[in-house]
N, C-alpha and C positions, 0 to 999 in steps of 0.2 A: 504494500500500500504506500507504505516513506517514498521507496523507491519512482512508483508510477507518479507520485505529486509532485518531486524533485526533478524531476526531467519532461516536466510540459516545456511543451514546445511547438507553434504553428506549423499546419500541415498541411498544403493546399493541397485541394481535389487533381487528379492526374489524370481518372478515366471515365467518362461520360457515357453512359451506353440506353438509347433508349430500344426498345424490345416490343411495345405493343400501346395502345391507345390506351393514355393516361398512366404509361407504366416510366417509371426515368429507374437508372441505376448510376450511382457513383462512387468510384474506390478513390478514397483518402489514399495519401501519401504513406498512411503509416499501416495501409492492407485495411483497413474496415471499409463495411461498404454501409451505401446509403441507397433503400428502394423506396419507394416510393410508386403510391398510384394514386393521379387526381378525379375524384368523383365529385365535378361537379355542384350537383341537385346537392349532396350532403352539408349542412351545415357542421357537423360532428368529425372530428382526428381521429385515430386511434394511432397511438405509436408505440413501439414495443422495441425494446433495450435483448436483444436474442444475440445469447453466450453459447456456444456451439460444444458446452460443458455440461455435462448431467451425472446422473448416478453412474453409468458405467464407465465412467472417469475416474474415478473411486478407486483406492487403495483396501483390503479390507480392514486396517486401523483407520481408513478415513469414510465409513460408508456413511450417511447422512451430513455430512460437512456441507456439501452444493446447497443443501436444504438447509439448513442453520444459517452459511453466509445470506441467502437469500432472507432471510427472518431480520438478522443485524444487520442489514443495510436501511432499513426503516427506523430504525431506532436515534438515530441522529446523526448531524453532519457538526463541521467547524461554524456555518451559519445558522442549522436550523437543529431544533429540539424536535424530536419526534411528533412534538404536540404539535408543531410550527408545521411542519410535514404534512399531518395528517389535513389541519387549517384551512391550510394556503387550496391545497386542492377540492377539500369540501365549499370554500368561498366561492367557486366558480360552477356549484354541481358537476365537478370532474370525478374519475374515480382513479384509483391509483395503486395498482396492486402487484402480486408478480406469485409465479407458479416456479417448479421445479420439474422438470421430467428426465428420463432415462438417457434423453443426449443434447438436452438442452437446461437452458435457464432463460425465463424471458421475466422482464421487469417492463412493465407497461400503465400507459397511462389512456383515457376518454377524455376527451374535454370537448367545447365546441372551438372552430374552428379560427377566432381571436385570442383564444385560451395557449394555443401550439405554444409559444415561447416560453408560459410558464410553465407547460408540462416537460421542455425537452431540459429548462433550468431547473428542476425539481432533477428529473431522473439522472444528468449528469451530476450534481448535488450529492445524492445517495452512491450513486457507483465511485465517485472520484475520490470522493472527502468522509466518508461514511468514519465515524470516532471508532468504534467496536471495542469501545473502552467495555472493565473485566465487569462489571458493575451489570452493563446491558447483556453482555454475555450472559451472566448468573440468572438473569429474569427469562430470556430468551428460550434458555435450557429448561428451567422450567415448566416453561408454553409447548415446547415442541415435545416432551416428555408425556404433557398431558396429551395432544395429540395424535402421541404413537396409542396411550390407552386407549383412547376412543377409537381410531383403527382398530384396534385388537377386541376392541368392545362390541362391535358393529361387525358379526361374520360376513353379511353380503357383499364387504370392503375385504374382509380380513382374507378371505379363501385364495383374493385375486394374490397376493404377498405371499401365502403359502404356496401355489403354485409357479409365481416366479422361480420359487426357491427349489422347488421340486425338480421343474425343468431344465433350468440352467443351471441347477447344482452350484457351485464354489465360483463361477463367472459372477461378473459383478451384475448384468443383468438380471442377476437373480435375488441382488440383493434391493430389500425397501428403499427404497427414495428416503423417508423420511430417518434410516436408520433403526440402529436397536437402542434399548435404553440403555444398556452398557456403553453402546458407541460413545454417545451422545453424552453421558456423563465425563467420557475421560476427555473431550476438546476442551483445548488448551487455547488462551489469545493467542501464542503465537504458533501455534499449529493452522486454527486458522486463518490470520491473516498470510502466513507462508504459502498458502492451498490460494489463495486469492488473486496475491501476487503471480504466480506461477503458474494460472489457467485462465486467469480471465485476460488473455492478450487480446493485442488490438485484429492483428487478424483472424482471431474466434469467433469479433463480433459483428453483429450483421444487426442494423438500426433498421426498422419498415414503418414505415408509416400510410394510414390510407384514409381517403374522406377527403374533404374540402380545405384544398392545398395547395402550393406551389413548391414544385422541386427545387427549385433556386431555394427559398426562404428557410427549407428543411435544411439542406447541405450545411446552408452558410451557420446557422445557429448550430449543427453538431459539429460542424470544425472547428469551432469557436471554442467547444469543447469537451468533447469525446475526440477530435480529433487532434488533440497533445501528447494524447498517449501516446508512447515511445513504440515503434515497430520494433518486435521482439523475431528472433528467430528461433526460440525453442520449437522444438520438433516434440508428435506426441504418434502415440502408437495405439489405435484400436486392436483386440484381440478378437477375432470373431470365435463367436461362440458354437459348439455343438449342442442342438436339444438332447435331453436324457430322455429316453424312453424309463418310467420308472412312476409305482402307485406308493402314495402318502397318506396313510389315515389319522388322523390329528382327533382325540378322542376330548369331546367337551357337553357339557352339560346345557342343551341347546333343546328350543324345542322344533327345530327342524333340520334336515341335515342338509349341508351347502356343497356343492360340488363343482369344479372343473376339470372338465373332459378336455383337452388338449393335441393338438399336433403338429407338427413342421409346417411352417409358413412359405409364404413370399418376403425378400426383402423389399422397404420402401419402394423404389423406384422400376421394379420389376416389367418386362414385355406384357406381362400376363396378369398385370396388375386390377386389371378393369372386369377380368372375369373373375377374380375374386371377390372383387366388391358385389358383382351379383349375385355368385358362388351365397355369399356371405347372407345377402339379403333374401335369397330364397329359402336359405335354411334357417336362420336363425336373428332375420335382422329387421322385422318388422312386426306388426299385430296380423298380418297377413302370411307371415312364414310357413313352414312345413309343422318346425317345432313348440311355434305360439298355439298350432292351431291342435296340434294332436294333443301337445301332451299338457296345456292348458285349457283350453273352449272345449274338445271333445272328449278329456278322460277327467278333469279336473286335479291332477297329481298339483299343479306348480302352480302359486302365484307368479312368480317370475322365473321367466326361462328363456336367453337369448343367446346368439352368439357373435365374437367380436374378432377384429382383426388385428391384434402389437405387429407393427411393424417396423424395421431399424433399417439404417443404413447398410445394413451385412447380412439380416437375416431376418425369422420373422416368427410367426406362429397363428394358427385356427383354432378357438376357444370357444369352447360350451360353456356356458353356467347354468345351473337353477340350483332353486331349494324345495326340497319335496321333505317328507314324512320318512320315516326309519324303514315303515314297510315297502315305502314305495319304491326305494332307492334303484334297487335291481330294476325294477320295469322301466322307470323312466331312462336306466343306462343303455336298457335292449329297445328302447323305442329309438333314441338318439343314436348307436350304431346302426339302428335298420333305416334310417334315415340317409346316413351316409352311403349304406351300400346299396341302396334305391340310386340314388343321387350318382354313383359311380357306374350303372349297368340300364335303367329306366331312362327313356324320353318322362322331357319336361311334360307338366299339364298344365288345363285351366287358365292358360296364356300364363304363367309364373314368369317365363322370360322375359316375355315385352312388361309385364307388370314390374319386375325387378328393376328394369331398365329404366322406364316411368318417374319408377322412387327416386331412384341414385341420381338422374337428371332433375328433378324437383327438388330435393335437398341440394344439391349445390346452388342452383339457380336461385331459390330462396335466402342461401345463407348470401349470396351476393349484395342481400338491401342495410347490410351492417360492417361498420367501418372495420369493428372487433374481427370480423372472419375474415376481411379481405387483408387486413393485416396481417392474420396469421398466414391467411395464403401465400402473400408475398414471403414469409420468412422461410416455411416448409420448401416451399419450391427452392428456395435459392441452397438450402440445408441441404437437399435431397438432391436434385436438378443443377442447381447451379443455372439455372437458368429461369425464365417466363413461361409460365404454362398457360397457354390461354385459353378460356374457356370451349371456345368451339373444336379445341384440339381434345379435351374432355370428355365432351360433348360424343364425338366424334367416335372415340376410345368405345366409350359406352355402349353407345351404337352396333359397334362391329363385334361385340359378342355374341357369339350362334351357342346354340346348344352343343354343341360337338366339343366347343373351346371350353363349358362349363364342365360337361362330363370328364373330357380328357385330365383336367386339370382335379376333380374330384377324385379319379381314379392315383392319380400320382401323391394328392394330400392326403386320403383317406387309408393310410394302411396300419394293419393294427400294431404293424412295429417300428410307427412312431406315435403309439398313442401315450398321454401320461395326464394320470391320473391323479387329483388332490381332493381327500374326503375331509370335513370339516362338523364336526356334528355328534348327536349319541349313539356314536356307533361304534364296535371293534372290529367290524370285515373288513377284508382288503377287497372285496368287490372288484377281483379282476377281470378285466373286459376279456 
C-alpha cells in the first residue's frame, strides 16, 4: 500500500480502441484499461473498480484474504471516515458496494449521471488510500466471522461451499470465498496489506463503466487517478484445476436434506458455450424445465430444485441442486440421472428448444435496460474475451443451436465418471449414483 502511494505518478492514455456502438476502450500507460459504453436514454452510471484477483488466487494460509481486503477498504481513507464514505454516497441516492468472487474483485459504484466524478473520487479514495489500521481490522474480522456463520447457518448456501470442496479437492477453487474461521482469525495487518500490495497491480485492473456518459470524461478522471499507479511486472500463474469425481455426506440435524449433483463443465469462453446455456435451461434452469416440472409440479418431492453453470477461465462444471425429504432422497437422485440420460439418447419435445432459446435471448435482452448488467458485461467480456461481445453476435450464438449440438454435448457432460456428489442433511448414506 506505502509503496503504490509513494510512486504516483501521471500516466497518459497510449491506446484508444473503439469496438462497437457506444463501446470506447482505453489502456493507461501503466497497463489498466478503461471500457466504457455510452447509453444515451440512461440518466444513471454504473462503474465498477474489477481486480482480475479472486479466491483462487489464494494461498491456503491466505484463503478468505481477497474477501477481508474487500471489507477494509470501506472502513476509511487518509480523507474520509467510513461514516464520510458511506454519506457522501447516500447524499446523492448512489449506492456503493463491492463483491468478491472466484477470479475476481469488483468495487463499484450507481449514481446518476452528474454524480460520475464523485463516484470515481470515492472509489479511487478507498482503493489508493484505504488506512487498514489494526483497530478496523479487529471489527472487520468480527463481521466477516459472523458471516461465515450465517453461511454455514443457511444449508441452501452452505451445500454450494461443501461441494466446491468436494470437487476440486485441495485447488483453491474449492476453497470459500469468504474463508474458514481459523483463516480469518490468524490475518495479520501486515499479511494483509502484503497480499494487496502484491495482487492488486495496475494491469489486473480493468475500470467499466456504462449508462449516461462520455468516454473522454471517464479516462481523464481515472488517470487523474487510478492511473498513478506504478506498472508492475510481476508475473502470476493460474493452476488449472482437475474435477474429483468423489461422494461427501456431511451429517447434520436438518429438516431436509440438501444436495448437489455435479459434473465437468465448459470453461468461460468455450465454442460450445451457447449450447450449454440451453443445455442448462432445458434441464434445470427455468419454472418450465424438465427438473422444475417433474420433480416439483408433478411429484411434489422439492421446493427448490435447479441447475447452474461455475464457469472459469480454464475450466468449469454442470450443477444440480435441490432439497427434498430423507425419504425422498434416492428418487429425486434417479429422476435427475434419468433426466440426463433422456437428455443424452431422446429428441427434444414440446418445442423445449426454440423455448430455451426464447428464454436465454429474453434474459439478456432484458438485462440490457440497466446500467449494473451492462457494466458487468463490459468487464466479463474483456476478463474472459478480451474483447467486445456484441449483442447480435449473442444473439446469433443462441440461435445456431440444433438439437444434435445439445444432445452431442449432453452425451460428453453427462457420464457417470465425472459425477460428484455432496449430501448435506439427516442422513448417513452415501447414496451412490
Amino acid at each position: 500500500m506505502d509503496s503504490i502511494k509513494n510512486n504516483l505518478r501521471p500516466s497518459p492514455a497510449v491506446i484508444s480502441i473503439p469496438e462497437g456502438p457506444g463501446y470506447r476502450k482505453t489502456v493507461l500507460a501503466n497497463g489498466m484499461k478503461v471500457i466504457t459504453e455510452e447509453i444515451p436514454h440512461l440518466h444513471s452510471v454504473s462503474i465498477g473498480v474489477w481486480v482480475n484477483i479472486g479466491s483462487r488466487d489464494e494461498g491456503p494460509d491466505e484463503n478468505g484474504i481477497s474477501h477481508f481486503i474487500e471489507h477494509l477498504l470501506f472502513k476509511g481513507t487518509e480523507r474520509r471516515t467510513a461514516f464520510d464514505i458511506a454519506k457522501e454516497i447516500d447524499s446523492v441516492g448512489g449506492t456503493l458496494n463491492a463483491f468478491t468472487g472466484r477470479e475476481y474483485t469488483c468495487f463499484y459504484a450507481k449514481v446518476i449521471d452528474r454524480n460520475l466524478p464523485l463516484a470515481i473520487d470515492l472509489l479511487s479514495d478507498i482503493f489508493l488510500h484505504s488506512l487498514m489500521d489494526e483497530k478496523d481490522i479487529e471489527k472487520e474480522r468480527m463481521v466477516i466471522l459472523q458471516e461465515i456463520k450465517m453461511v454455514e447457518d443457511t444449508p441452501d448456501d452452505y451445500i454450494h461451499d461443501l461441494f466446491n470442496r468436494t470437487c476440486w479437492g485441495d485447488h483453491p477453487l474449492g476453497f470459500p470465498i469468504c474463508g474458514t474461521a481459523e483463516r480469518v482469525q490468524s490475518f495479520g495487518r501486515d499479511q494483509i496489506r502484503e497480499f494487496f500490495k502484491n495482487h492488486n497491480q495496475s494491469d489486473r485492473i480493468i475500470i467499466c463503466a456504462a449508462g449516461g456518459l462520455r468516454h473522454g470524461e471517464v479516462v481523464d478522471l481515472v488517470e487523474a487517478t487510478f492511473g498513478r499507479i506504478p506498472k508492475s511486472n510481476q508475473s502470476r500463474e493460474r493452476i488449472k484445476p482437475s474435477p474429483v469425481s468423489a461422494t461427501r455426506v456431511s451429517r447434520r440435524d436438518l429438516e431436509q436434506v440438501h444436495f448437489c449433483l455435479g459434473t465437468h463443465g465448459l470453461h468461460y469462453n468455450h465454442p460450445l458455450r451457447f449450447a450449454s446455456y440451453v443445455l442448462n435451461t432445458i434441464l434445470g434452469g427455468g419454472m418450465s424445465s424438465r427438473l422444475f416440472q417433474e420433480i416439483r409440479e408433478n411429484r411434489g418431492l422439492a421446493y427448490s430444485v435447479y441447475s447452474y453453470l461455475p464457469t472459469y477461465i480454464d475450466t468449469g462444471l454442470f450443477v444440480v441442486y435441490a432439497g427434498t425429504n430423507e425419504g425422498s432422497l434416492d428418487e429425486v437422485l434417479e429422476l435427475i440421472v434419468k433426466e440426463f440420460g433422456r437428455l443424452k439418447t431422446e429428441p427434444l419435445k414440446n418445442g423445449e428448444l426454440e423455448t430455451a432459446r426464447e428464454h436465454l435471448k429474453g434474459n439478456l435482452l432484458l438485462s440490457l435496460e440497466s446500467s449494473d448488467n451492462l457494466m458487468t458485461r463490459l468487464a466479463k467480456n474483456e476478463i474472459y474475451f478480451e474483447s467486445y461481445q456484441t449483442v447480435e453476435s449473442i444473439l446469433r450464438g443462441i440461435d445456431e443451436v440444433d438439437e444434435e449440438m445439445v444432445r452431442t454435448l449432453a452425451r460428453h457432460l453427462f457420464d457417470q465418471k465425472y459425477f460428484c456428489l455432496t449430501i448435506l442433511g439427516p442422513t448417513d448414506g452415501t447414496h451412490l449414483i
